[in-house]
Every structure is written in structure tokens, then in C-alpha cells.
C-alpha positions in Angstrom: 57.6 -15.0 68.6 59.5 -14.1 65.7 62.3 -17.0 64.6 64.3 -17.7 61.6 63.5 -21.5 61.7 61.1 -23.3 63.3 61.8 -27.4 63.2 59.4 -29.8 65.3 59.2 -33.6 65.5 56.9 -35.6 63.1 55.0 -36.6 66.5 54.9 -33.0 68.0 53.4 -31.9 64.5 50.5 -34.3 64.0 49.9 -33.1 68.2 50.3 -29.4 68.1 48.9 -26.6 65.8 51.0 -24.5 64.2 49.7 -21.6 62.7 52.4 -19.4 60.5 52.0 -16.0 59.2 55.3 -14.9 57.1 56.3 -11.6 55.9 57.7 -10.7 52.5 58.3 -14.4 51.0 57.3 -17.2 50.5 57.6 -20.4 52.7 58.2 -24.3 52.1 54.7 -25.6 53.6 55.7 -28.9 54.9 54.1 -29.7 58.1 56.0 -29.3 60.9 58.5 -26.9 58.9 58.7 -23.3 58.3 61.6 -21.9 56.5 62.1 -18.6 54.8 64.8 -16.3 56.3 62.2 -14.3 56.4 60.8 -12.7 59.5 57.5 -14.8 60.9 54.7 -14.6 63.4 54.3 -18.7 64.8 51.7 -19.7 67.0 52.2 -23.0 68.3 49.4 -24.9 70.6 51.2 -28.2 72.0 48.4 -29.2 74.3 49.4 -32.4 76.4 52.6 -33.7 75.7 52.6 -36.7 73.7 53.1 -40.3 75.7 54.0 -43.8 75.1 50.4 -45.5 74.2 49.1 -42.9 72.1 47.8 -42.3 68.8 47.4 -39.8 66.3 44.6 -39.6 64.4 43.6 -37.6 61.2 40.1 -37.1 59.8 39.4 -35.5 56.5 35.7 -35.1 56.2 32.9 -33.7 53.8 29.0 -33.0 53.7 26.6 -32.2 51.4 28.2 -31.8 48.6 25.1 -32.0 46.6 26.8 -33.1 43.0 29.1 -29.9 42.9 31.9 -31.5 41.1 34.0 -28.2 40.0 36.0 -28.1 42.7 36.9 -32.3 43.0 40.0 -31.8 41.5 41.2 -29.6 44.0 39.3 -31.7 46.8 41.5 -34.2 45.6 45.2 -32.5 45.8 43.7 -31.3 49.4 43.6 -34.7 50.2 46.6 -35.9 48.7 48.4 -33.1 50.7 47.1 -33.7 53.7 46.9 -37.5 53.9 49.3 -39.6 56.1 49.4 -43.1 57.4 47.0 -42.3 60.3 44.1 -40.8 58.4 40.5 -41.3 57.9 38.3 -39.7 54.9 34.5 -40.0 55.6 31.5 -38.3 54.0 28.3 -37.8 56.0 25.7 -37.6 53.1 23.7 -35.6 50.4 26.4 -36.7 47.4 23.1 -36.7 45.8 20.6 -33.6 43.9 22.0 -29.9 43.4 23.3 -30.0 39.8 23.1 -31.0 36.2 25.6 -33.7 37.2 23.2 -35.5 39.5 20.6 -35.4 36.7 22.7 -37.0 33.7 24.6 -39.4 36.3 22.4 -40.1 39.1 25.4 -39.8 41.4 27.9 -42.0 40.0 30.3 -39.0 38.5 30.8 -38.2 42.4 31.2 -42.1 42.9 34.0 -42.2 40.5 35.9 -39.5 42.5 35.3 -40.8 46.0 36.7 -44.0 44.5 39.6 -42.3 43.1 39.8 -40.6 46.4 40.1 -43.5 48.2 36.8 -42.8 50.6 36.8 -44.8 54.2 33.0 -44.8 54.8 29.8 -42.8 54.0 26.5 -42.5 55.4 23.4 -41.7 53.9 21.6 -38.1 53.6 18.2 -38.0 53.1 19.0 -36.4 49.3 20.9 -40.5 49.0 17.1 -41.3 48.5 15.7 -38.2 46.5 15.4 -41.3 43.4 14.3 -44.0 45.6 15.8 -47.2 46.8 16.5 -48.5 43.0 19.0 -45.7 42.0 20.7 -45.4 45.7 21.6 -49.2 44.7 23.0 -48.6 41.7 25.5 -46.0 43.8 25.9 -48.3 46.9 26.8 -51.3 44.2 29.9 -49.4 42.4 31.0 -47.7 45.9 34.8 -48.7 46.6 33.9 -48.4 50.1 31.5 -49.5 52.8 28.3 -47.6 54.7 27.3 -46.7 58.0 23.7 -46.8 58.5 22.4 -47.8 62.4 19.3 -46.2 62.3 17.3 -47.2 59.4 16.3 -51.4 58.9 16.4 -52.4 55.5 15.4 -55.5 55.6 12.5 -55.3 54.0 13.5 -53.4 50.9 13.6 -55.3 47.5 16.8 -53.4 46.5 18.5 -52.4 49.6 17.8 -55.8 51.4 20.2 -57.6 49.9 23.0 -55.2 50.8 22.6 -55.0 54.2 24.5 -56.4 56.8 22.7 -56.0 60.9 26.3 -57.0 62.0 29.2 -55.0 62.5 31.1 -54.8 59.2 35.2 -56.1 60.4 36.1 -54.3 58.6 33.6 -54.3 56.4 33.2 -55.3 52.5 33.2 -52.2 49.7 29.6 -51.7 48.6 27.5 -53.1 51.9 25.9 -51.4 54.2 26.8 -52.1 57.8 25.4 -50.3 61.0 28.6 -49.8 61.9 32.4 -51.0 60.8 35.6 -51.6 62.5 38.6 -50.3 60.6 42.0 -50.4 61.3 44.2 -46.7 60.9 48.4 -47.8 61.1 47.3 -50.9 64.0 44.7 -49.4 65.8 41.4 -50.1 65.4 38.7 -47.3 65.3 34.8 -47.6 64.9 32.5 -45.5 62.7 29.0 -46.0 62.6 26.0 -44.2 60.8 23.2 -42.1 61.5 20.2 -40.8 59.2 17.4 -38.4 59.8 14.2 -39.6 60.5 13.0 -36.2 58.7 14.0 -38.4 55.6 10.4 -40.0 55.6 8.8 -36.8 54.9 12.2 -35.2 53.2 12.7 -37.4 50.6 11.5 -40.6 48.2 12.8 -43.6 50.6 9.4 -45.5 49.6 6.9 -47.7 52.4 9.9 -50.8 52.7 12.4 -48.8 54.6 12.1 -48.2 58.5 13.7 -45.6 60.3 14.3 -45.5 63.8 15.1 -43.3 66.8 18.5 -42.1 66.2 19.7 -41.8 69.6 18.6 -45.4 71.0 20.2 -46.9 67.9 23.8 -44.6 68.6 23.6 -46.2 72.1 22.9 -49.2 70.6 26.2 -49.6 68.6 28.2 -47.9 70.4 27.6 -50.8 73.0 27.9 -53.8 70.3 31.7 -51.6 69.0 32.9 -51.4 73.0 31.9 -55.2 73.6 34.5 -55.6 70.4 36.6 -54.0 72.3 36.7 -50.9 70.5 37.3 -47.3 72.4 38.2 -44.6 69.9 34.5 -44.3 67.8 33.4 -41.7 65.3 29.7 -41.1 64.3 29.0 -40.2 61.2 25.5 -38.8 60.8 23.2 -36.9 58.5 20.9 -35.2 61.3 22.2 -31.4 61.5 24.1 -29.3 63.8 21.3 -29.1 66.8 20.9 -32.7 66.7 24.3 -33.4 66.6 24.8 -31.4 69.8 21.5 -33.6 71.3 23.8 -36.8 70.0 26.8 -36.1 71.8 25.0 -34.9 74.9 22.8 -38.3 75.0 24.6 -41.2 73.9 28.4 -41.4 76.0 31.2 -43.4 74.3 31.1 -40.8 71.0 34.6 -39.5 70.6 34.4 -37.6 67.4 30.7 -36.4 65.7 31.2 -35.6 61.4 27.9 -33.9 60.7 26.1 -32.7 57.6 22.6 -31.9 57.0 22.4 -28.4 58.3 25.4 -27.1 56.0 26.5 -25.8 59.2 30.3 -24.0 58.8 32.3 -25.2 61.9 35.3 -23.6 61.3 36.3 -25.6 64.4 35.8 -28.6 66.6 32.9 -28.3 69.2 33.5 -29.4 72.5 30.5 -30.9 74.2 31.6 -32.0 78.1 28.3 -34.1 78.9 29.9 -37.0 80.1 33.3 -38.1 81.8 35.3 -37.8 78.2 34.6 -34.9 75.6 33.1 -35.5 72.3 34.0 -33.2 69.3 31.7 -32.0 66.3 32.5 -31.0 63.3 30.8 -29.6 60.0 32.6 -28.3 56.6 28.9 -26.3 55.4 28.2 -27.3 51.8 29.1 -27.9 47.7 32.4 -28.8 48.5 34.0 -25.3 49.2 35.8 -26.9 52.2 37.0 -29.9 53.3 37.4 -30.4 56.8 40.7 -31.5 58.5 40.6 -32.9 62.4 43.4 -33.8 63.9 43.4 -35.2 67.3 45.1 -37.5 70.1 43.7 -40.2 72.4 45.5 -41.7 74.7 46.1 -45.3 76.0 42.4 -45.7 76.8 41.0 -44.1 73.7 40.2 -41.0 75.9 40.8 -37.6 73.9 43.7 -35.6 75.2 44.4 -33.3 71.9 42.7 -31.7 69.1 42.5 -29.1 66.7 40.6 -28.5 63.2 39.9 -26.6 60.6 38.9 -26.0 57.0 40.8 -26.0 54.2 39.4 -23.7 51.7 38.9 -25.3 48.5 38.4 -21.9 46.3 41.4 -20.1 48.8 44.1 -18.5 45.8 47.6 -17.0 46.6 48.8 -13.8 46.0 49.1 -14.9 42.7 45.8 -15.5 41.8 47.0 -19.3 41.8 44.4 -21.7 43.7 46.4 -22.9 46.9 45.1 -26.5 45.9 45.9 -27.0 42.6 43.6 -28.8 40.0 44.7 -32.5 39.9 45.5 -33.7 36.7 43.8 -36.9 36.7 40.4 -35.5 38.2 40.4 -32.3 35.7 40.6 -34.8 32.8 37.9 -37.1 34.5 35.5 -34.4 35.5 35.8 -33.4 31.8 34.9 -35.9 30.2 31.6 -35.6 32.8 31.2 -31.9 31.7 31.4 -32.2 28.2 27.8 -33.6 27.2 26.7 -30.9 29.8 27.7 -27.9 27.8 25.1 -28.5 24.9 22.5 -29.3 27.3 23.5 -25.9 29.2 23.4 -24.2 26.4 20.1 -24.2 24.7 18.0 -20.7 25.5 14.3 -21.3 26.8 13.4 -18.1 28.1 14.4 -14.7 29.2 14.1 -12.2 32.5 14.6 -8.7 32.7 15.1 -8.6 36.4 16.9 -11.1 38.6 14.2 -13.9 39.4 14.8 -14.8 43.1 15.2 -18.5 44.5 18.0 -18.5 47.1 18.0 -20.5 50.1 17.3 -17.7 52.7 14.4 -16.3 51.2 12.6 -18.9 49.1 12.5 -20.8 53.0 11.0 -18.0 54.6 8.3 -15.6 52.0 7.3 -14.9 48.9 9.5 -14.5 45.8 9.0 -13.9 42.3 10.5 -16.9 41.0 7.8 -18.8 43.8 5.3 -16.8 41.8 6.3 -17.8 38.7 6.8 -21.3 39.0 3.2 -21.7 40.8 1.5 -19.7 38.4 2.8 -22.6 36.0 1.6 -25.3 37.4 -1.7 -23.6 38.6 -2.4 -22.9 34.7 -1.1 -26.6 34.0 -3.0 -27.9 36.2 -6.3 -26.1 34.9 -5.9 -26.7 31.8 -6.0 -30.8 32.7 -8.2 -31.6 35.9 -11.8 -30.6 35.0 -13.5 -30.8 38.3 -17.0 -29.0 38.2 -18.0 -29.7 42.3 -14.7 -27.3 43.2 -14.8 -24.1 44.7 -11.3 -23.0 42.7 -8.0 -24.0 41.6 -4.7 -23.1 43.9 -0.8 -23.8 43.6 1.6 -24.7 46.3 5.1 -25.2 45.8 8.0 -26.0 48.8 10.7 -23.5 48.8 13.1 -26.3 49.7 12.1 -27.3 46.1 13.7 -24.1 44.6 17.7 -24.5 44.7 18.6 -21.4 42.9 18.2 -18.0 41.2 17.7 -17.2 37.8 20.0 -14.2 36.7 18.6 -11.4 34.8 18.9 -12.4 30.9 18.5 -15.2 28.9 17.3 -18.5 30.7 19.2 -21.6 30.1 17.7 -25.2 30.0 21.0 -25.9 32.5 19.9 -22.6 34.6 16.5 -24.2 34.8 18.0 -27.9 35.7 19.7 -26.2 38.7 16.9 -24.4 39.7 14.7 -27.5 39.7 17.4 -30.4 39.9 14.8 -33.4 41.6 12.8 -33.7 38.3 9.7 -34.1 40.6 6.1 -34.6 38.8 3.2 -32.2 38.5 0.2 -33.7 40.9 -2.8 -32.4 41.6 -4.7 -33.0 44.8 -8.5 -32.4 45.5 -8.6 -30.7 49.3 -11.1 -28.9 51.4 -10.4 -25.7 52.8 -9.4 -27.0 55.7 -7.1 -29.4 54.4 -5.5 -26.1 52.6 -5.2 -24.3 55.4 -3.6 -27.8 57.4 -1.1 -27.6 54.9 0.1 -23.7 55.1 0.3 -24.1 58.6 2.6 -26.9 58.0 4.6 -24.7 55.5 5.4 -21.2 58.0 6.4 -23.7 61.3 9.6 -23.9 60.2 10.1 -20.7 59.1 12.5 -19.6 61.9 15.0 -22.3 61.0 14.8 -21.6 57.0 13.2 -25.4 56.7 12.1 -26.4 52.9 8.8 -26.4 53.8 7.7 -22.9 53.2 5.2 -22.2 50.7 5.0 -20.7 47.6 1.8 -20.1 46.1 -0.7 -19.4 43.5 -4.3 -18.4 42.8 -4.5 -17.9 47.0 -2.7 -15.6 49.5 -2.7 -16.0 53.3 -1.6 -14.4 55.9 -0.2 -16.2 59.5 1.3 -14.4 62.7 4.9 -15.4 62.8 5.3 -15.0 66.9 2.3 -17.6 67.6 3.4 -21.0 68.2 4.3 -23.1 65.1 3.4 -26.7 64.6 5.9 -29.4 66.0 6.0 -32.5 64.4 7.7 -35.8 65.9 9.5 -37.0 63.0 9.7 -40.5 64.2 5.8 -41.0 64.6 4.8 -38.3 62.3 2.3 -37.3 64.7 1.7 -34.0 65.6 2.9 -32.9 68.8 2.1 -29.3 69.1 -0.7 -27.4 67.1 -0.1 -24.5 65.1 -1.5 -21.3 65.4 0.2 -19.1 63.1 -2.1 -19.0 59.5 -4.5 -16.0 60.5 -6.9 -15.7 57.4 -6.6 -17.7 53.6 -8.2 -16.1 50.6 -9.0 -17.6 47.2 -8.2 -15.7 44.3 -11.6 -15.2 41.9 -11.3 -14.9 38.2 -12.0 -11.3 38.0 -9.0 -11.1 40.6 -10.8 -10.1 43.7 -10.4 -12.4 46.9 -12.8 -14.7 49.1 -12.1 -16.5 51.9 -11.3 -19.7 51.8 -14.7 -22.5 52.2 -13.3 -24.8 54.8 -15.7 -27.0 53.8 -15.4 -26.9 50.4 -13.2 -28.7 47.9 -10.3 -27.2 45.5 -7.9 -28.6 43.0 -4.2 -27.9 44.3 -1.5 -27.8 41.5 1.3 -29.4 43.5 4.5 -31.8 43.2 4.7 -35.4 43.7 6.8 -35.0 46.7 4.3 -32.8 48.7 1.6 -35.1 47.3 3.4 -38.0 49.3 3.4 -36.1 52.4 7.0 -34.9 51.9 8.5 -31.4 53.6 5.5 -32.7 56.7 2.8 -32.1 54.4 0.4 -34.6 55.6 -2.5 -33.1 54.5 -1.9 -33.6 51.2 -1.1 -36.9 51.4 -3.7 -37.6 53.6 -6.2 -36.7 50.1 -4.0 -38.4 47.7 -4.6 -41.8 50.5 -7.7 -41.0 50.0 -7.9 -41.2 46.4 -8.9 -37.5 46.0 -5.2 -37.5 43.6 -4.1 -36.9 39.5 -0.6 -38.1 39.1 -0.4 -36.1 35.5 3.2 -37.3 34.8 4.6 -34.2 33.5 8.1 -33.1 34.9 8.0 -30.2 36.9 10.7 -28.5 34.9 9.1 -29.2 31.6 6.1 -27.4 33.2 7.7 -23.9 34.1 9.7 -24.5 30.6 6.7 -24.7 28.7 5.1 -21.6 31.1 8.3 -19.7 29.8 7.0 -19.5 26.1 4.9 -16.7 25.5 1.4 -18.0 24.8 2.0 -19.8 28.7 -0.2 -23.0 27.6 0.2 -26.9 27.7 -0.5 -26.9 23.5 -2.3 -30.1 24.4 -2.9 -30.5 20.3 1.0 -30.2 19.6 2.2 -33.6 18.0 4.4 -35.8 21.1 7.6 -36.7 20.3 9.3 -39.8 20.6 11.0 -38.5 23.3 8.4 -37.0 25.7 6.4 -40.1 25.1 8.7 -42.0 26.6 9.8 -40.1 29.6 5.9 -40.2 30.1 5.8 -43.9 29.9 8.2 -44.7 32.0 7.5 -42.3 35.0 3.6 -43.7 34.4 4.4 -47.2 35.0 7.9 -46.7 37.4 9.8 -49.0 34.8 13.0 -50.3 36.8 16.5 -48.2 36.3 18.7 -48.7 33.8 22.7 -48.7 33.7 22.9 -49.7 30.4 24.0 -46.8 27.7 22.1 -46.1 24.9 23.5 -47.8 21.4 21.3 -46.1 18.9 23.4 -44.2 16.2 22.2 -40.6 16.9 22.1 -41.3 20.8 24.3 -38.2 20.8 20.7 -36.3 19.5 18.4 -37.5 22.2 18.0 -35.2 25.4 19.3 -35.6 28.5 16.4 -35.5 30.1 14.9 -38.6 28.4 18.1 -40.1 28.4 17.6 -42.4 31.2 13.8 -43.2 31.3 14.7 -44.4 27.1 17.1 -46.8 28.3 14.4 -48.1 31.0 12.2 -48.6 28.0 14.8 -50.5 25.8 15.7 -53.0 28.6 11.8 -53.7 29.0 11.7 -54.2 25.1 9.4 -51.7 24.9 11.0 -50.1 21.8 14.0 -51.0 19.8 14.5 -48.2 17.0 14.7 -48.0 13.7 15.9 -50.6 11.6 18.9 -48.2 10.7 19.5 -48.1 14.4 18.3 -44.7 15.1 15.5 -43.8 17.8 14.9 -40.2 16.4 13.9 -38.9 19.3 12.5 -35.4 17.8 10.0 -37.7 15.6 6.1 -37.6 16.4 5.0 -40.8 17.9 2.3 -42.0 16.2 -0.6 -43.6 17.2 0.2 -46.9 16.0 3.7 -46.4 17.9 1.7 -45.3 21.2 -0.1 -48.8 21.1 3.2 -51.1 20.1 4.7 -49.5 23.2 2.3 -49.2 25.7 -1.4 -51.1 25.0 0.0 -54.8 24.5 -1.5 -55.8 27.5 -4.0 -53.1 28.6 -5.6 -52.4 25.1 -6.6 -48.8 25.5 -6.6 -46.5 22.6 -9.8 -46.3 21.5 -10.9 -44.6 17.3 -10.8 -41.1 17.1 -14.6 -41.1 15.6 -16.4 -42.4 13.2 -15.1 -45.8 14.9 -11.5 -45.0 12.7 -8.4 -45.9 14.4 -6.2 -43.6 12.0 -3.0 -45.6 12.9 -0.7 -43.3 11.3 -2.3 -39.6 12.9 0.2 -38.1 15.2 -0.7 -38.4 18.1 -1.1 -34.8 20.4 0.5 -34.8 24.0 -3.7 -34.0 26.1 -3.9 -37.7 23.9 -0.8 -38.9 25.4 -1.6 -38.0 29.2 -4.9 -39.0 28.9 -4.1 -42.3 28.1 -1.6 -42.8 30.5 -4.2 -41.7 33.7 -6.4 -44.7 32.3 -3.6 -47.1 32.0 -2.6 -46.2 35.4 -5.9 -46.4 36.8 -6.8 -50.3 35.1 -3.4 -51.2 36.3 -3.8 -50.0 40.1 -7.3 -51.4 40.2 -5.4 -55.4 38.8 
């Protein structure tokens, strides 16, 4: 219809959805008003008409975000627009891992905007515990705002325990984790609860204290302890993808409204699942905060749903103009500068360079081979040979987890923030001694999920195989881990020789397999290869993984095992050795403005443990070569390892070379295991 003016209640607007397309001019964008004297094309969706008894609710939602703050200050005017006394803001998980941000703040530059934001509730993605329980503390501590977590006891952790809560939070505390809470929008009460993957056993770092259960029979759980409180209008907010949201709603009745993440599904509008007597809606914004999701709906006196309708608001969307339709908020823009501003150096610094684009997006990384795969496997193959000296193996191999790869290198120079994003989890080179059939166990792993682009796919080194995509993949139940249907898809494996000719594989036979710490704990499924590291068959040879494919970027490719450590890398070695606890504290030295980012964090871990102190003009100097006398201050107090370097001479004050460093550190690590 084409009107000159188109005026509607305040309780006919929150109901209906009114969608406006205007010719020629521009429009005032209040809701419920559209004014231009100017013709216009409305579309207006009442639905039921609105009754005595009923209430409008409004739900602003977002999902795995993954620490990509450019666009908070427009998430923030989006919100500010579109909030009203009935409304809702709720995240469903992975705040955590993506970006340089997440590695300099460990999540708490998104924290300070969700505060700002003024956040209802959050749940935990599996990415919450990418860090372990110790830094998802730190975040749940400084939250403004409670979680939702039914699914997952955490009773038993040392630094979650204490912030959990088995009851129903009423309304629930900021920064406690409650399986569900009972908040109250403009006098009605609504319930939320939470719901994790159990994937996140085998996705991510959660550690041996946390227990995570079967996510339906704890939804049907607390859904019943919310309706004996009376409660009829309840929202889950989960982390287990799109599929398994659709399973949720289909399972448990009593769900009104389903905010997803996980999958980075788009839903560019609500999903109706009909299962039961009363319809249950899902909704997903996709991913990095290009949308924010806005549902609106109704429920009547009985908290049934009578209307709906959402959508995504488009957090990149410009006008004609070229103007962003959500403008930058002023307050955010200066905040999020103040985060980006020790990021730029760090960004800056060149470490390599590539003549052709090196490939590492998500929809082929997750499903065959790529040349960045290559690349970065090749690195921590040679790494890995260059360290592990094993004379009873039958060759050395890499494997890598696409999932592990988060994005592309452009052709040109190679930043150290290019590489950051690339490789933002910072996880540790491991080897791991397998037979050939534990290999080929864990490449069978890697192409069964193939079809749905899971992170397990793998990228290899020093091997290639070949596997039949139309046989039947393995099934794992995630709950048990136990294998519930064998694959059949890995056809033949070779070994690469060293005058590049191929054998098969020696099921039987043992090889050295350049990995990440990650697999090595059975993440991404791969039992296998925890399965040897349980059995002892394991080098944890605390290097980053990113400092790995740095160093494979210079043009000789080696380790330099005789180059002098610094102060720095010593350090960052120590503390990853010996899992010194987390540090909030900032670093006071003088030229703390000098030291990387990188080492950063583990440097304030050693300073709280009064492992080092500086200079006496206050200075670390973090570029300096540790010497050998400086290696035993800091790390042989108790353990008295460093032994002469011949002739039964100490030589205190001879740098000391990195092989020295790591080699000292897999001895210290082995005493301390065996006290």
C-alpha cells in the first residue's frame, strides 16, 4: 500500500513487523513511525491482536564473537537504539580466541564492553575454556553479569568451584555461575538457563576437574526446577550449534525461545519448531559480530507464544552515503582505542614474506590440503627433528588440525599480527611417539567430519594419505567419548623417505609425530594421540606454536639451537614448563613498554612467583641474553639442575643458547612429575 503517514500504537509496534521501503527521501526511523511525504511501500504483519495479560518481550542476542572488537562501538549504538523497558541482551558464547585482542587481554577488553553494554546473562562456549579454568575465572570474576551453565558440574574445580551456584540464581549475583536464573523484564519474570557442548572435552582446555553432562536431560532438568518456581516464559541459551539446537527444542518441551551459537549459523529469522503443544523459536546471528540479532515476540497470559518476528541488524550495513547506519559510539571508539593502541606496534613488525596468497580459510583448511597446512607442518616437522632424537623410529611426521588455522595470509609481507590471527590459541609444539596404526587411528579421526567442515581435518607433513570420502566416517559419542561407529574412509598412508620417495606406513612400527598440545590431549577427537601421550610415549617441548612457523619463516628454516635466549623467551618457556598460575597484575618495570606482547603475561606470572624482579634500575630488558647464572636464580632453587659445561666449569656468566634452555626445562619437568 502506498500511504503518506503511517502511525501505530506503542503496543501494536513492539507486536507487528513493519517493514518500510521509501522512495526519493529520507525517513524519521522511529519505531512505529514512518514519515516522509514521500511515496512508500509498508508491509505490516499484525499477527494476533494484542490482549489484556500479555507481554512483550525483546531479545537482543549475540554468538561467537570470537574477540572481534572493531565493530563494538557500533554493537553498542545498535543496542542503544533498539533497547526498551522489555528487553533482554544475552550472549551464547565463544567471547574468547580469534584475534590479537584475545591474546594481549585474555578476554577482558570484550568484558569491558559487555559491562558497558549492560549484558543480562552469558553462557559458556567451548573457546570460554581455550586458556583453562584459571583465566575463564579471571573473566567470570570482573563480569557485570551472571552465567547460565546447566550442563557442566563444577564442583570439583579449584577455580570455578567457588563460583558456582547448583541453585537457581533469583535473580542471580553478577559474576556467579548459576544453572539457570530468574530475572525480572518491566514485572514479569522470565527464566534463562545455559547449555554447553559436551564436544568441549575434546574441543578445548577445560582440564580433568570439570564434568559435563548430557545436555538434554539437564535442559529437562531445569526447565522443571524454573516451572516449579512458577516460571512459564523460558529462554535457553546454549553453545551446541544449529542441529543440536533443533534436537533441543524437539526433546525437551517447556523451551520458549532457543539463542544459539557454536555453528556460526546465519538465521536471518526465527525457526519454528512445532514438536510439542507450544512452539519454540531458534535463533542464530553467525559470527565476529557482523550482526546482532533482534527478537521480538508475544506470549500471552500463560506464557504461551502468540507473536514473533526477528531479524538481524547488520552491524557493517552503510547508507547511501557511505555513513554506517549504526554509528560508532563515542564512548566505545575511545575505549576500544585505548585497547588497539599497544596492538599496532605489535602488528606491525615484518617476519616474513609470500608471493602468492597462503590459504587458511575456514572452508577449506576443514576439508583438504592447503599450502599454508603445508607450510605450517613442514615447521613443526623440521622443529621437531631437529629436538626428539629417537633411533628405534621408522620416520618423523606432522599433523596439524585445520580448526587450528583461523585465517589466510595475503600475498606480501607477513606481519607478526597476521601471524597472531592465523594462530591466535598460542598452543605448544608436542611431539608424540605412535605406531602406524595409532597414525592411521588418528587420520581417520581427522576426514569423519569432513562433511560438516569440523576442525578436525588434518594437515600434514612428511606423510600423505589417501581416504574414500563416501565410506562411512567415524561417530564419536561426545559424552562417553567412545566410539560409536567405525570408520572406513583412510584407504592407504605413506611415509615420506629422505630421498622423497614414499613407503607405506609400518603399522607396527613407531614414528615421532610433530603435533600441538591440544591434539596431544586428545582435543578435535584425537584419542589416539592422547592415548600415547597417557602412555608416556610424549615430549612437551614448550615452544609456542607461532614462534615455530615464525622462526620456519626465516630463510635458513632452523631452530638456531646455539643462538643466545633472551630474557624474554626464557621466561615464556618457564612459565608454560611449570603452568605458573595467571596473573592480573601489570607489569611496573620502566621499559615494560619494550617487552613483547607475547611474553607479556607469562613475565608477570613469573614476578608474582618471585621468580625475578629486574634490574636494580627497575628494568627487565627483555631483549638481554639470560645467562646461565640467571637460568639457575630463576629456575634450579629447588631442583638443582644445570650441570658444568666440561671440564667440570660452571661458566656462570656464558650465555646461555635456547637447545640449553629446552633441554633443561624437559628434565625439570620430568624430576618434578616423578615428586
Amino acid at each position: 500500500m502506498t500511504l503518506d503517514h503511517i502511525l501505530v500504537s506503542k503496543n501494536l509496534s513492539q507486536t507487528a513487523a513493519i517493514e518500510a521501503v521509501h522512495v526519493n527521501a529520507d525517513f524519521e526511523d522511529s519505531h512505529g513511525r514512518v514519515s516522509d511525504h514521500d511515496p512508500l511501500l509498508a508491509q505490516l504483519s499484525i499477527g494476533s491482536t494484542a490482549e489484556e495479560g500479555d507481554f512483550n518481550l525483546r531479545v537482543l542476542h549475540t554468538n561467537d564473537t570470537h574477540a572481534h572488537l572493531d565493530n563494538i562501538p557500533r554493537r553498542v549504538t545498535a543496542i542503544k537504539e533498539t533497547r526498551n523497558d522489555n528487553t533482554l541482551v544475552l550472549d551464547a558464547g565463544d567471547v574468547f580466541s580469534g584475534t590479537l585482542y584475545f591474546n594481549l587481554f585474555n578476554g577482558l577488553a570484550d568484558l569491558e564492553f559487555m559491562n558497558m553494554i549492560g549484558y543480562d546473562a552469558m553462557t559458556f562456549g567451548n573457546h570460554e575454556f581455550d586458556k583453562g579454568p584459571r583465566v575463564l575465572k579471571d573473566f567470570v570474576e570482573q563480569a557485570n553479569f551472571p552465567f547460565v551453565s546447566a550442563n557442566i558440574d563444577y564442583t570439583k574445580d579449584a577455580n570455578l568451584g567457588g563460583l558456582y551456584n547448583s541453585n537457581i540464581g533469583n535473580p542471580g549475583e553478577n559474576s556467579q555461575i548459576y544453572p539457570a536464573i530468574i530475572t525480572e523484564v518491566n514485572g514479569e519474570k522470565v527464566g534463562i538457563f545455559g547449555l554447553t557442548t559436551p564436544d568441549t572435552v575434546s574441543l578445548s582446555s577445560p582440564g580433568d576437574d570439570l564434568t559435563f553432562k548430557d545436555y538434554k536431560t539437564s535442559a529437562q532438568a531445569t526447565v522443571n526446577m524454573l516451572q516449579d518456581e512458577g516460571i512459564n516464559k523460558i529462554i535457553a541459551l546454549t553453545h551446541l550449534g544449529y542441529s543440536e539446537d533443533l534436537k533441543l527444542a524437539e526433546a525437551v518441551e517447556g523451551i520458549d525461545i532457543v539463542v544459539g551459537g557454536h555453528s556460526h549459523t546465519i538465521l536471518s529469522a526465527p525457526v519454528v519448531v512445532d514438536s510439542h503443544t507450544d512452539p519454540t523459536l531458534v535463533v542464530q546471528t553467525g559470527e565476529y559480530d557482523v550482526s546482532l540479532g533482534q527478537l521480538d515476540v508475544t506470549f500471552d497470559e500463560a506464557g504461551v507464544l502468540k507473536t514473533w518476528n526477528g531479524k538481524l541488524l547488520n552491524l557493517d550495513a552503510k547508507d547511501a552515503s557511505g555513513a554506517y547506519v549504526y554509528a560508532n559510539d563515542p564512548e566505545a571508539a575511545e575505549k576500544l582505542a585505548s585497547y588497539a593502541e599497544p596492538l599496532a606496534e605489535f602488528k606491525k613488525e615484518v617476519i616474513g614474506k609470500t608471493n602468492v596468497l597462503l590459504d587458511g580459510e575456514r572452508g577449506t583448511v576443514r576439508k583438504q590440503e592447503t599450502n599454508l597446512g603445508n607450510l605450517m607442518t613442514d615447521g613443526m616437522l623440521e622443529k621437531v627433528k631437529s629436538i626428539v632424537k629417537e633411533n628405534d623410529v621408522k620416520g618423523y611426521v606432522a599433523i596439524q588440525n585445520g580448526g587450528g588455522i583461523r585465517a589466510s595470509f595475503q600475498a606480501g609481507d607477513i606481519t607478526l599480527g597476521d601471524l597472531l590471527t592465523v594462530m591466535p590459541f598460542g598452543n605448544n609444539l608436542s611431539a608424540v611417539k605412535m605406531t602406524g596404526k595409532e597414525i592411521t587411528a588418528a587420520l581417520e579421526n581427522g576426514v569423519s567430519g569432513v562433511e560438516t567442515g569440523e576442525g578436525r581435518f588434518p594437515q600434514v607433513s612428511g606423510m600423505r594419505f589417501y581416504y574414500d570420502s563416501t565410506k562411512p566416517g567415524e561417530k564419536i559419542d561426545a559424552t562417553t567419548n567412545t566410539v560409536t561407529q567405525v570408520g572406513q574412509r583412510v584407504v592407504k598412508v605413506q611415509i615420506k623417505n629422505a630421498d622423497g620417495t614414499y613407503t607405506d606406513i609400518d603399522l607396527n612400527g613407531y614414528y615421532i609425530v610433530a603435533t600441538n598440545s591440544f591434539m596431544a590431549n586428545g582435543g578435535d577427537f584425537y584419542r589416539a594421540m592422547r592415548a600415547a601421550k597417557d602412555d608416556n610415549r610424549y615430549y612437551e617441548l614448550n615452544l609456542v606454536d607461532y614462534e615455530v612457523f615464525h622462526e620456519h619463516l626465516d630463510r635458513d628454516g632452523n631452530f638456531r639451537p646455539n643462538a643466545p635466549a633472551t630474557r624474554a623467551e626464557f621466561i615464556v618457556m618457564l612459565a608454560r614448563a611449570f603452568e605458573l598460575p595467571a596473573s592480573t597484575k601489570a607489569l611496573t618495570f620502566k621499559d615494560a613498554s619494550k617487552i613483547p606482547a607475547w611474553a607479556q603475561s607469562f613475565i608477570a606470572q613469573a614476578v608474582d612467583q618471585g621468580i625475578i624482579s629486574g634490574y636494580t634500575d627497575e628494568t627487565f630488558r627483555a631483549s638481554g641474553k639470560v645467562s646461565r647464572v640467571e637460568m639457575t636464580v630463576m629456575l634450579v632453587r629447588a631442583l638443582g639442575l644445570v650441570k658444568g659445561t666440561g671440564k667440570n666449569l660452571f661458566n656462570p656468566l656464558t650465555e646461555a643458547t635456547r637447545a640449553e634452555v629446552v633441554t633443561l626445562l624437559m628434565s625439570a619437568s620430568e624430576l618434578q612429575s616423578k615428586q
